[in-house]
Structures are given as structure tokens and as C-alpha cells.
ZATI-602640 format. One record per residue (C-alpha): residue number from 1; chain; x, y, z. Coordinates in steps of 0.001 Angstrom, whole numbers, always signed. Layout:
<NUM,'A',<X,Y,Z>>;
...
This chain:
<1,'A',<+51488,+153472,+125931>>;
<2,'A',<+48828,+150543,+125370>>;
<3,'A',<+48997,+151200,+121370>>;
<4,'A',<+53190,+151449,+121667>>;
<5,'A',<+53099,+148385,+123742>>;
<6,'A',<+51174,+146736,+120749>>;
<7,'A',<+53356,+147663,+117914>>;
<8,'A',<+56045,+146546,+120007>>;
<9,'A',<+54964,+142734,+120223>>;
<10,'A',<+54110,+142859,+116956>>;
<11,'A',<+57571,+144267,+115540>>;
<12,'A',<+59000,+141014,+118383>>;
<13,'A',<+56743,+138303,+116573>>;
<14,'A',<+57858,+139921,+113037>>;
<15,'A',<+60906,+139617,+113531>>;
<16,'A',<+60401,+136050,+114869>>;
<17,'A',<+58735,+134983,+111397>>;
<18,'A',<+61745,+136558,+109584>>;
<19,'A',<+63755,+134354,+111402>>;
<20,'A',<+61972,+131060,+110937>>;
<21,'A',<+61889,+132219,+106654>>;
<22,'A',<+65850,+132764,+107420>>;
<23,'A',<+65981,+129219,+108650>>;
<24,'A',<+64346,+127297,+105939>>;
<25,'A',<+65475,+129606,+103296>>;
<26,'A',<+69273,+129163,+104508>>;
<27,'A',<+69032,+125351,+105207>>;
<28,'A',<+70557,+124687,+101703>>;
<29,'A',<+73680,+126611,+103075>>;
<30,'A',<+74645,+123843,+105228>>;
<31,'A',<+72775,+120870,+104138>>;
<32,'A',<+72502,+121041,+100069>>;
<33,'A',<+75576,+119386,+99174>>;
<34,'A',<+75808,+116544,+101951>>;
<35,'A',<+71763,+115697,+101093>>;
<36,'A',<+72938,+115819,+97444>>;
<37,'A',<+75629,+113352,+97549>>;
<38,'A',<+73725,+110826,+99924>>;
<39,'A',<+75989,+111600,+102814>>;
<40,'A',<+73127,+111907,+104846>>;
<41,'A',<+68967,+111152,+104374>>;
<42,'A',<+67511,+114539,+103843>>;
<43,'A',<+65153,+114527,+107019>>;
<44,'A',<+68424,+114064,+109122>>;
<45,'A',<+70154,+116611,+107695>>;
<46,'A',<+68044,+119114,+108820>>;
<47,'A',<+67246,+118090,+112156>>;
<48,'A',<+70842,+117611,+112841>>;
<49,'A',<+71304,+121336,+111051>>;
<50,'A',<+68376,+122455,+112990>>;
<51,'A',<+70002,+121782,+116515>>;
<52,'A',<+72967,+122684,+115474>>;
<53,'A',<+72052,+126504,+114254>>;
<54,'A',<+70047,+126304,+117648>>;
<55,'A',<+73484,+126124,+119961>>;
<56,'A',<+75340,+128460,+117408>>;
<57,'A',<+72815,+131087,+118468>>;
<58,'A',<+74288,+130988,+121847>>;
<59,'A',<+78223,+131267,+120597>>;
<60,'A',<+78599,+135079,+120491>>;
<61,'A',<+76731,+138658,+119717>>;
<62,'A',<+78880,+140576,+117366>>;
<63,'A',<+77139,+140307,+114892>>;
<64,'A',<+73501,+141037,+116476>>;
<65,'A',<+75556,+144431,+117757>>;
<66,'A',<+76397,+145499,+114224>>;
<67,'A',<+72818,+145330,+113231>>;
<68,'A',<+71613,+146956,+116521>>;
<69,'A',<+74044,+149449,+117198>>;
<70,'A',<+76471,+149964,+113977>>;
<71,'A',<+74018,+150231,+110854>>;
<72,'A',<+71306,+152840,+111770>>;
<73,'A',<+71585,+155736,+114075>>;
<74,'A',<+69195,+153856,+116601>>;
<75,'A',<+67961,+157035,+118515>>;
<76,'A',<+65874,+157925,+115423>>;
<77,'A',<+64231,+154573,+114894>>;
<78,'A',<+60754,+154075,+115945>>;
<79,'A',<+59393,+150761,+116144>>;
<80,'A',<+57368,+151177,+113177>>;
<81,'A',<+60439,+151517,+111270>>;
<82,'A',<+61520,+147789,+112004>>;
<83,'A',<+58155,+146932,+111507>>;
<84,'A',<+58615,+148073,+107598>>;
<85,'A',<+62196,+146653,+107290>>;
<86,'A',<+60743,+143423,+108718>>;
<87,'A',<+57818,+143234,+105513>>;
<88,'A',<+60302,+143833,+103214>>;
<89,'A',<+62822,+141346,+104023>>;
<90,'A',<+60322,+138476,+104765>>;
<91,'A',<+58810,+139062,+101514>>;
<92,'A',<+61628,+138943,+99768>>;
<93,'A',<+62893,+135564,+101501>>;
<94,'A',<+59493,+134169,+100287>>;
<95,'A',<+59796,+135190,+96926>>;
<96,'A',<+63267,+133652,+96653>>;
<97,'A',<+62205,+130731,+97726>>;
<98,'A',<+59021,+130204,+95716>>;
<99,'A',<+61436,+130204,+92791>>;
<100,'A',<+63986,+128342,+94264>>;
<101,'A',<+66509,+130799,+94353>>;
<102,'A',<+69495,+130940,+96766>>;
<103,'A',<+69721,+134662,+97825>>;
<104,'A',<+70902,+136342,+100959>>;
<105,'A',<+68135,+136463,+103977>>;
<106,'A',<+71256,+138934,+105111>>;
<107,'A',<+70817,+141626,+102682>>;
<108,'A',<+66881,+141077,+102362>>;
<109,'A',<+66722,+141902,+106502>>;
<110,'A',<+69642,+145039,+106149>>;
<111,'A',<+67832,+146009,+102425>>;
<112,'A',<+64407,+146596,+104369>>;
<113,'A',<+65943,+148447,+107423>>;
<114,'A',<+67908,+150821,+105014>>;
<115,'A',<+64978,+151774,+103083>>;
<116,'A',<+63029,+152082,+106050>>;
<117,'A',<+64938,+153968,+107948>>;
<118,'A',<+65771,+156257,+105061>>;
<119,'A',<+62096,+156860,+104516>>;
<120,'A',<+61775,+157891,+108035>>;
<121,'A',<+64506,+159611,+109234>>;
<122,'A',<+66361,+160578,+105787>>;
<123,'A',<+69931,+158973,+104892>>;
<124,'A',<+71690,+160739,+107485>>;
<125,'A',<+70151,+157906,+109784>>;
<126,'A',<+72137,+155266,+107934>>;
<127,'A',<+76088,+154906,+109007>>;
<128,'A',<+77417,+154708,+105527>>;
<129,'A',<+81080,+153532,+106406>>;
<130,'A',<+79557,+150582,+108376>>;
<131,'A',<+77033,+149643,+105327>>;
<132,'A',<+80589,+149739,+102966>>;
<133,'A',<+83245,+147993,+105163>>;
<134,'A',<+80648,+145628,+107302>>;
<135,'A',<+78310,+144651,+104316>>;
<136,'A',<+78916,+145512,+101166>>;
<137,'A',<+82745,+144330,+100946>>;
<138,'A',<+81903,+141367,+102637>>;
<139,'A',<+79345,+140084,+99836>>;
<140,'A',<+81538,+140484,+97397>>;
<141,'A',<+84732,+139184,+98472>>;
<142,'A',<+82971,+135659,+101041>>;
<143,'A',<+82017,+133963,+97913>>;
<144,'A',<+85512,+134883,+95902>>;
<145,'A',<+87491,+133700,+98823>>;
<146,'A',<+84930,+130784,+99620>>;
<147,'A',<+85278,+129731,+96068>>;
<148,'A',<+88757,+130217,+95517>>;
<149,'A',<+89217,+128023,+98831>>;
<150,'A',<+87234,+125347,+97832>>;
<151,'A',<+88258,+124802,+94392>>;
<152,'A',<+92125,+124346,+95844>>;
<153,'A',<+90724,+122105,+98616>>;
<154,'A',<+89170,+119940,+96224>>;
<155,'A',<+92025,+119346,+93827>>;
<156,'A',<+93965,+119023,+96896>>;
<157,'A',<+91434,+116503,+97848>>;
<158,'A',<+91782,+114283,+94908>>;
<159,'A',<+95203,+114405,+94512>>;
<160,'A',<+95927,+113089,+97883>>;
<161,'A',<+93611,+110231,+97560>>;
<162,'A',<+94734,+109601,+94060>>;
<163,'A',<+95979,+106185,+95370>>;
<164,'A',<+93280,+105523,+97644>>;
<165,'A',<+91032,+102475,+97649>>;
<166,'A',<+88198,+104293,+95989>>;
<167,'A',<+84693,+103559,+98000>>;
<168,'A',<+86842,+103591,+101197>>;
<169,'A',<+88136,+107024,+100558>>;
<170,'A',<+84664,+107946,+99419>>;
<171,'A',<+82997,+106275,+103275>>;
<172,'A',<+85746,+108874,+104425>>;
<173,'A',<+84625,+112126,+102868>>;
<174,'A',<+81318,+111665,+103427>>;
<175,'A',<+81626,+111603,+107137>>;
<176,'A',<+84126,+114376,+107065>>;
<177,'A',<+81608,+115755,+104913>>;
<178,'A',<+79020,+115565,+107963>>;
<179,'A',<+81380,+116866,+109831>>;
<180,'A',<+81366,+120009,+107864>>;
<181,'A',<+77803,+120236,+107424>>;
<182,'A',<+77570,+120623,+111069>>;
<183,'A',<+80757,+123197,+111339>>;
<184,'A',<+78145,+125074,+108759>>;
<185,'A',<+75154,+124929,+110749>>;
<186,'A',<+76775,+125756,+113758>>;
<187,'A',<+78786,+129089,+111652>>;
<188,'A',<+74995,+129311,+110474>>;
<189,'A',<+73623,+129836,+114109>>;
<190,'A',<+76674,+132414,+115233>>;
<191,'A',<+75821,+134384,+111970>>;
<192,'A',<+72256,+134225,+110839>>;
<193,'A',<+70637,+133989,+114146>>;
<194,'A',<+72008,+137085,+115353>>;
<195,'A',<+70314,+139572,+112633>>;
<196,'A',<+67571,+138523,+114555>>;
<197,'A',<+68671,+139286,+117890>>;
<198,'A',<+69801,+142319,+116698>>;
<199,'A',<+66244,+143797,+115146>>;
<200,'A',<+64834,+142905,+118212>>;
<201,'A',<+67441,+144601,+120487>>;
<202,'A',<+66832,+147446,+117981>>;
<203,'A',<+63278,+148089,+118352>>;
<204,'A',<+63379,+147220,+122108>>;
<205,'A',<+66100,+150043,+122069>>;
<206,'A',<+63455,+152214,+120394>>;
<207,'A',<+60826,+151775,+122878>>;
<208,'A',<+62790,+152613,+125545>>;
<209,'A',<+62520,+148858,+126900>>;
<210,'A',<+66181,+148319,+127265>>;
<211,'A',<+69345,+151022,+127367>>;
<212,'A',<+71088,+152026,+123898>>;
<213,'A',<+73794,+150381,+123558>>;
<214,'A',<+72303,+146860,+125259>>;
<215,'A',<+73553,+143353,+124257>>;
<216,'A',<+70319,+141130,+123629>>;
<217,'A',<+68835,+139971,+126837>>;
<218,'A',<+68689,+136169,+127366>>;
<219,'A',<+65118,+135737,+125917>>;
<220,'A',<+65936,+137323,+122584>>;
<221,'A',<+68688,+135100,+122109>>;
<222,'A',<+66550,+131828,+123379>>;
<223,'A',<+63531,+132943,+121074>>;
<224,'A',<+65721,+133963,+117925>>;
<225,'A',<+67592,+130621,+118257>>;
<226,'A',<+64475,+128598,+118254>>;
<227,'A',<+62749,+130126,+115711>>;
<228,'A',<+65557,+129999,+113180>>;
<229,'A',<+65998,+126130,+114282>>;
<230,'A',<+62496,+125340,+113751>>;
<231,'A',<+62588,+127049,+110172>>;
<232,'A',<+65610,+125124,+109913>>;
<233,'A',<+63858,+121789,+110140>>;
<234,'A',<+60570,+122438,+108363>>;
<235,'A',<+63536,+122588,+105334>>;
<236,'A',<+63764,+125313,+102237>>;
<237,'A',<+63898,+121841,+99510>>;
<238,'A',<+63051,+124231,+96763>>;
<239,'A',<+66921,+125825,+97340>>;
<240,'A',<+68813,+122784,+98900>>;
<241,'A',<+67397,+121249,+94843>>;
<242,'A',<+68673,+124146,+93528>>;
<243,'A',<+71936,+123870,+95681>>;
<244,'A',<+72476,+120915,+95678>>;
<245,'A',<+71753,+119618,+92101>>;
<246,'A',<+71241,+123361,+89880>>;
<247,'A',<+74430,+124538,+89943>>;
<248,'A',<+76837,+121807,+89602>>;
<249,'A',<+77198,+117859,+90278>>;
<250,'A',<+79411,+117006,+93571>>;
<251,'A',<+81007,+113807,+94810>>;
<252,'A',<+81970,+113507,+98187>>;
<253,'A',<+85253,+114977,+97958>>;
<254,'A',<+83455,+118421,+96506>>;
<255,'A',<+80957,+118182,+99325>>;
<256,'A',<+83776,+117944,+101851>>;
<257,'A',<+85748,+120882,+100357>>;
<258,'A',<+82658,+122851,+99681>>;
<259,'A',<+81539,+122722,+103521>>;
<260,'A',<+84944,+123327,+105011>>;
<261,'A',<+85398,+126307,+103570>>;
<262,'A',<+82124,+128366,+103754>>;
<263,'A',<+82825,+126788,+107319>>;
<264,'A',<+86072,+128246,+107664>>;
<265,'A',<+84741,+131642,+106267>>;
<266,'A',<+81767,+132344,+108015>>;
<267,'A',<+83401,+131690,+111411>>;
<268,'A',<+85945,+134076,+111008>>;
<269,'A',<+83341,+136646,+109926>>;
<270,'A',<+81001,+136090,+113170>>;
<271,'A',<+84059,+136446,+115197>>;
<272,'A',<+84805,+139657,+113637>>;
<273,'A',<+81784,+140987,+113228>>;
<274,'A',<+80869,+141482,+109868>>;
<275,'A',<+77291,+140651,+108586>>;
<276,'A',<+78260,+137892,+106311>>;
<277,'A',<+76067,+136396,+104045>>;
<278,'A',<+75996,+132764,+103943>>;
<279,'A',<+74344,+131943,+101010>>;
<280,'A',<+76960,+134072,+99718>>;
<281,'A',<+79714,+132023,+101202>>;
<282,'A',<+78748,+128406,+100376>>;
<283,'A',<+77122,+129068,+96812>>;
<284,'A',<+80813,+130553,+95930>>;
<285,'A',<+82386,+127630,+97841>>;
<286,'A',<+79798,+124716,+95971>>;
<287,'A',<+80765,+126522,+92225>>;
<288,'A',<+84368,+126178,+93250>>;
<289,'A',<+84049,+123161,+94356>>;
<290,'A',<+82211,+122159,+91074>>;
<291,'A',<+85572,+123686,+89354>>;
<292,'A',<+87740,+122143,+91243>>;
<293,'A',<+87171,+118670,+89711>>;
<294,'A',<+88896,+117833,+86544>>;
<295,'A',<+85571,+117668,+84350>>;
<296,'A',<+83307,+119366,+86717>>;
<297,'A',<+81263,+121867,+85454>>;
<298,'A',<+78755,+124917,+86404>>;
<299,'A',<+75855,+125338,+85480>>;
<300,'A',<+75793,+128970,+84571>>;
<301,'A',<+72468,+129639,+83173>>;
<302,'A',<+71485,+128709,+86899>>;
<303,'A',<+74548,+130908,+88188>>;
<304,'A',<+73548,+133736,+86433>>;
<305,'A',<+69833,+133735,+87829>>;
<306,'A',<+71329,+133462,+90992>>;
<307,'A',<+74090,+136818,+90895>>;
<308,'A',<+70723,+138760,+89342>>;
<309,'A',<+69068,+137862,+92697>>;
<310,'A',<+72228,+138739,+95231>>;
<311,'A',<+72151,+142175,+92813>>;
<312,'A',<+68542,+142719,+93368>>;
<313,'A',<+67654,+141891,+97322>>;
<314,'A',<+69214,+144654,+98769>>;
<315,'A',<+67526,+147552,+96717>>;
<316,'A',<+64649,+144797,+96339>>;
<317,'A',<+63756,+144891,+100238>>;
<318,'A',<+64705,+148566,+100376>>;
<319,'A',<+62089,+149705,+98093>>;
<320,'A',<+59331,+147096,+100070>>;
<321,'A',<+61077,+148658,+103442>>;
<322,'A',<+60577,+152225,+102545>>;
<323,'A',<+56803,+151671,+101205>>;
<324,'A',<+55775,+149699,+104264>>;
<325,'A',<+57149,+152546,+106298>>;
<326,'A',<+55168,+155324,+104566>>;
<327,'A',<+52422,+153416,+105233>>;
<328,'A',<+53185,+153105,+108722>>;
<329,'A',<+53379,+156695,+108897>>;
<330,'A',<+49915,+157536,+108568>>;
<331,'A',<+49162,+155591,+111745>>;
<332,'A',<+47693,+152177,+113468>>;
<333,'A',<+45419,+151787,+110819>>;
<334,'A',<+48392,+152281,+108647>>;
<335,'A',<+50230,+149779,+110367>>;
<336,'A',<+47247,+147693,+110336>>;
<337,'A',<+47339,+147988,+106240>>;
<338,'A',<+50620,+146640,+106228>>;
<339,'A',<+50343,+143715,+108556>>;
<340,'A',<+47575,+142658,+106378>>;
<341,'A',<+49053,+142938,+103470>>;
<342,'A',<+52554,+141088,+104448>>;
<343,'A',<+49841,+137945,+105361>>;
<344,'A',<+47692,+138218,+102566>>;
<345,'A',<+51270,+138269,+100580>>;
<346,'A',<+52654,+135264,+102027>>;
<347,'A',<+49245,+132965,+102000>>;
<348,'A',<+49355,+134010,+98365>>;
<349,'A',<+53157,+132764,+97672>>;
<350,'A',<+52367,+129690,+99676>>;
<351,'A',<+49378,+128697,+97884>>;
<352,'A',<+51337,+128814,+94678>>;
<353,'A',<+54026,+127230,+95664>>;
<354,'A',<+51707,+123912,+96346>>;
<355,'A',<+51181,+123580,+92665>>;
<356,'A',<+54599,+122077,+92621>>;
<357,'A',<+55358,+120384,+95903>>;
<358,'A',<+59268,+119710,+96545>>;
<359,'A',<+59938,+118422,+99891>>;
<360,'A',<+62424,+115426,+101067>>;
<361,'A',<+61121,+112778,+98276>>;
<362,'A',<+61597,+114763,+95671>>;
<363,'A',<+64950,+117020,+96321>>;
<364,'A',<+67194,+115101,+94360>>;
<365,'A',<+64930,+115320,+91320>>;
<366,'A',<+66102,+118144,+89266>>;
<367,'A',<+64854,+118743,+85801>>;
<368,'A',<+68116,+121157,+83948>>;
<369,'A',<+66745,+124499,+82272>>;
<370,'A',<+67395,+124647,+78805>>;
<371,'A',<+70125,+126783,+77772>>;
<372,'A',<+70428,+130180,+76542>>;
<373,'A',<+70722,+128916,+72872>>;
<374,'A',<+68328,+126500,+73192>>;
<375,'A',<+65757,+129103,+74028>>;
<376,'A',<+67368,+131444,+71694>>;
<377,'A',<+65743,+129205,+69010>>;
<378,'A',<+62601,+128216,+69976>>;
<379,'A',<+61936,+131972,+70465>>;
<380,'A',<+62668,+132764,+66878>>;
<381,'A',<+61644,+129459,+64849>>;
<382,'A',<+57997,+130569,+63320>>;
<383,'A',<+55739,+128134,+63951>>;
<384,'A',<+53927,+125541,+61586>>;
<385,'A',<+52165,+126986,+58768>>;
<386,'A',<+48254,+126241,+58426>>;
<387,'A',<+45883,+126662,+56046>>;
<388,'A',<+41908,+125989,+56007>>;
<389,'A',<+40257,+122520,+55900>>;
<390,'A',<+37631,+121636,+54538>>;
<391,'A',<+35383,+121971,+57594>>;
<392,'A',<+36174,+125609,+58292>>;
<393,'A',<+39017,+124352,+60930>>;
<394,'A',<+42638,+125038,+60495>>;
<395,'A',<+44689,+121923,+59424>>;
<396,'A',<+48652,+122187,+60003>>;
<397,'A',<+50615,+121935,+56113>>;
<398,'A',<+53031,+118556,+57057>>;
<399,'A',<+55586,+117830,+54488>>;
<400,'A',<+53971,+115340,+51859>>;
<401,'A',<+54777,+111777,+52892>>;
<402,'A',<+56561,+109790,+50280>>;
<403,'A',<+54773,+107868,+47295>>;
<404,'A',<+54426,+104353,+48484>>;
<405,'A',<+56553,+102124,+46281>>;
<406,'A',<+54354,+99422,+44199>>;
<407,'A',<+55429,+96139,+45182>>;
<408,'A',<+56769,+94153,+42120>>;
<409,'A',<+54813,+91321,+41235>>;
<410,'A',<+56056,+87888,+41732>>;
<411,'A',<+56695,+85956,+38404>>;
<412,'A',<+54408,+83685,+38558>>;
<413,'A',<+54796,+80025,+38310>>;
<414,'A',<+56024,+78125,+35016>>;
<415,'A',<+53175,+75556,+33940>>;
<416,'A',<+53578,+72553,+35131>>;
<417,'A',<+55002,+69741,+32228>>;
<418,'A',<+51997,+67488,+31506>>;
């Protein structure tokens, strides 16, 4: 009971880091766009996102129940089990984030239970009608109708103040644009907050702590809502740059649009219950914002890095999951391999991330990749020819430098008449 009791704090303070990775990974969600058009200094975005997601916790459970008792068939989970999902998915949030990357902490937590819970109990264990019409739909269609949304509300947006005075109209969208920001952190809390709540629920469900079928208890809640806030305010900067400035360039008006509706869609998600991403949500509603605009553009080498990633996480954090849990299985010292492992792992991401610091100073700063072309042809172009100098060295062959042209001679003087 003493070594159960163990694994079980262990899987609770897991779980806690995955949430504070969810926060600062996610911040970009509701803060990229309103740091990136000045409508708000970067530190004050996130505190103000950081309270925010704290009280959104507190809005409703639905979503913490489909985690806990719709995805897995939760009398076959051990706590070992979450354990392993809980590796998978906070490695994969760190990874994402070392390269700046704006992928779903969603699908990283719900990749790592899958493959954990396949590698334990077989596939049986996994409800695949909730995984299709709960998850999978979902990520597909939020940042379609997000996008779709966004681009109307923007060229709705310009068209009506068409015959506005220009920098008050602009005062105007960037407070409505803080107002949206906050609608997003808020959605952010009701959504994100309660994948958390739900693990937790789940593995106090498998150690026979609290009764199947058990809404989270008021400390799970408290705990998940305060570790997602604090990760919220520490800030991900590597993805609000990416965010904010990678994928397209936004006035207010965009911001506005963008915010309002990956607002509008993540609410009505949490309400019904589906496990929405919200990276999903906003990144569709930001590149359809950036089309929206007549002469806005996406970046889509940036884009494209970024659909490779959503493709990835969920099999990504599967395959981690389902590792870590046949590790688990050959006992505490098993577990104790993993544990070690998942900190070794992140001190090493962390340590390399320091070569390049981006934090609050520096978030605006974005340096464009090159394009596809552009590296096309510095792939293939051979480099300079060289031959050997004199001194045994290799000397690059320059093209010859053209003859220098002899100056013509002055005429000189005509003697003078005597």
C-alpha cells in the first residue's frame, strides 16, 4: 500500500508539471496576437492571461469527464499507466517548444494515454467512438471553422470602419482586442485546465481513492488551475514569436477578429464537451485572420512546419506513452527508470534552449526562414572551386579582376614664348 501510495503522488505531481508545460506552451493561444500588435506589454499579457485561465478552471468539468471517464475504459488503468501517458505528453510539449512550434498540449496528453493504455491493457481499453467524434473530428474541423470565422470577421472589420478616423478606430480594436484575449484565456482555463483534472481524477479512480465515475474533488481543480496559471505567466515566448510574428503580420483589426473567434469556438466546445485543441483553434483563426486582409499574407513555409507537428503529436506521445509504460511494467525500479529519464530529458531540452534566450525583450524580434526555393538553391549550387597555393594551403579560384586601365598622360605644357 506504502509503494501504491508512492506512485500515486508521483502520477498527482506529474500530472501537475504537465499542466504548468500546458500553460506556457499554450500562452501564445491567447496572448500572441495582442503582444504582437502592441495592444498590450508582453509581461501584462500574461499575468492578465495567467489569472484569467486560473478562474476558467473553475467554470465547468465536461471536459475533465471526457478524459476521465469517456476515453479509456478506467477499470483497467493502473496508475502506472498515467504515469507513462504523463512522460510522453510532457516531453512532447517540451520539444515543441524548444523549437518554437505551436502544437496541441491536447493531443500530446490524449497521444500518451492512448499508447499507454494500449500497451497495458490492449486496444480494447481505448473507447474508439469517443477518440473519433470527441477528438479527432474536433482537430480537424476548430481550426477550419476558426479560420473561416475569422477571415469573414476581419473583412467585416475593415469594411465597417472603412470611414473611420484611422488611429481612433485602431485605440478601438485594440481594447476590444484585450477584450478577446481575455475571452481566450478564460475559454483557455474551461478547456485546457481540465485535461488535467481529468488525469488526476483518472489515476485517483485507479487507486481506488475516489468512486468511478467521480467529478474532480475541489483540490484537483484548485491545484490544476494554479499550476496551469503559473505556467501561464512564466510565458512560452518561443511560440507567442512564432504566433505572433511566424505566420503572418496582424493589425489590430486581425488581432480582434483572430481572438473572437477561437473565443467563440473554444467556448462552445468546453460547454459541450469535446477535447478541443486550442492551439488548433486560434492558429486557424490568426491564418484567417492573416487572409482576411486585402494584402495579408501567410507565411506557409512556417504553416507547413506547423500541420507536420499537429500530424505528428498524437502518434508522437503515443509511441513515448507506450515505451514509458513497458518500462513501468517491470516494476518500481522500472518506474524509477522512467522518472529519471523524463528529468534528465527535460534538464537536457532546457539547457539547450538557453543558447538562444527569447523571453519578453526579444518576442517581437523574428528573423523569416528562407523559403523553400531559396534553400532549394543553396543546396544544389557547388561550392567555390580551389586549387593549391603555393604554401601547400588551398586558395579559392576568384574570377580575374579586370586589367587596370593606364591613365593617359597629360599633354604636357607648350614652351613658354621667350
Amino acid at each position: 500500500m506504502e509503494s501504491f501510495s508512492l506512485i500515486l503522488a508521483i502520477v498527482v505531481v506529474t500530472a501537475l508539471a504537465f499542466d504548468f508545460t500546458n500553460g506556457f506552451h499554450d500562452t501564445a493561444n491567447a496572448m500572441a496576437t495582442t503582444i504582437s500588435t502592441g495592444a498590450l506589454k508582453p509581461k501584462v499579457a500574461v499575468a492578465m492571461s495567467a489569472v484569467l485561465n486560473l478562474v476558467g478552471a473553475f467554470l465547468s468539468v465536461e471536459v475533465a469527464n471526457t478524459i476521465s471517464k469517456g476515453l479509456v475504459d478506467e477499470t483497467g488503468i493502473r496508475p502506472e499507466v498515467i504515469f507513462a501517458a504523463l512522460v510522453g505528453a510532457i516531453l512532447w510539449n517540451l520539444l515543441t517548444w524548444l523549437v518554437g512550434l505551436p502544437s496541441s498540449s491536447s493531443h500530446a496528453l490524449m497521444g500518451g494515454l492512448i499508447g499507454a493504455t494500449i500497451a497495458s491493457a490492449g486496444t480494447g481499453a481505448v473507447h474508439g467512438d469517443v477518440l473519433v467524434t470527441k477528438v479527432l473530428l474536433p482537430a480537424v474541423a476548430a481550426p477550419i471553422v476558426a479560420g473561416v470565422a475569422a477571415m469573414f470577421a476581419t473583412r467585416l472589420s475593415y469594411t465597417l470602419g472603412r470611414k473611420a478616423d484611422g488611429k481612433a478606430a485602431e485605440k478601438g480594436y485594440r481594447v476590444g482586442q484585450i477584450a478577446s484575449a481575455g475571452l481566450v484565456s478564460l475559454a483557455h482555463g474551461t478547456n485546457d485546465a481540465q485535461k488535467t483534472m481529468g488525469i488526476i481524477t483518472l489515476a485517483l479512480v485507479a487507486g481506488g481513492v475516489v468512486a468511478a465515475d467521480s467529478d474532480p474533488p475541489t483540490w484537483v481543480i484548485l491545484s490544476a488551475g494554479l499550476a496551469i496559471a503559473l505556467g501561464t505567466y512564466l510565458g512560452g515566448w518561443r511560440i507567442i514569436r512564432t504566433m505572433g510574428k511566424g505566420l503572418t503580420d496582424l493589425q489590430p483589426q486581425q488581432g480582434f477578429a483572430a481572438q473572437t473567434s477561437a473565443a467563440t469556438v473554444i467556448l462552445a466546445s468546453s460547454h459541450l464537451g469535446f477535447s478541443l485543441s486550442t492551439t488548433h483553434s486560434v492558429s486557424g483563426s490568426v491564418m484567417g485572420a492573416g487572409l482576411g486582409r486585402k494584402g495579408g499574407v501567410v507565411r506557409w513555409s512556417t504553416a507547413t512546419r506547423m500541420f507536420v507537428a499537429w500530424g505528428l503529436t498524437l502518434p508522437a506521445a503515443a509511441l513515448v506513452g507506450a515505451l514509458a509504460e513497458y518500462v513501468t511494467g517491470f516494476g518500481d525500479w522500472g518506474t524509477a527508470v522512467v522518472a529519471v529519464f523524463l528529468v534528465a530529458s527535460s534538464a537536457a531540452i532546457w539547457k539547450v534552449s538557453r543558447r538562444e534566450v527569447v523571453d519578453h525583450s526579444n518576442v517581437n524580434e523574428v528573423e523569416e526562414p528562407p523559403g523553400v526555393v531559396t534553400t532549394a538553391i543553396a543546396v544544389v549550387t557547388p561550392p567555390p572551386a580551389s586549387v593549391p597555393a603555393a604554401d601547400g594551403l588551398s586558395a579559392t579560384i576568384a574570377a580575374p579582376a579586370p586589367a587596370p586601365v593606364a591613365a593617359t598622360p597629360e599633354p604636357a605644357a607648350p614652351p613658354a614664348a621667350v
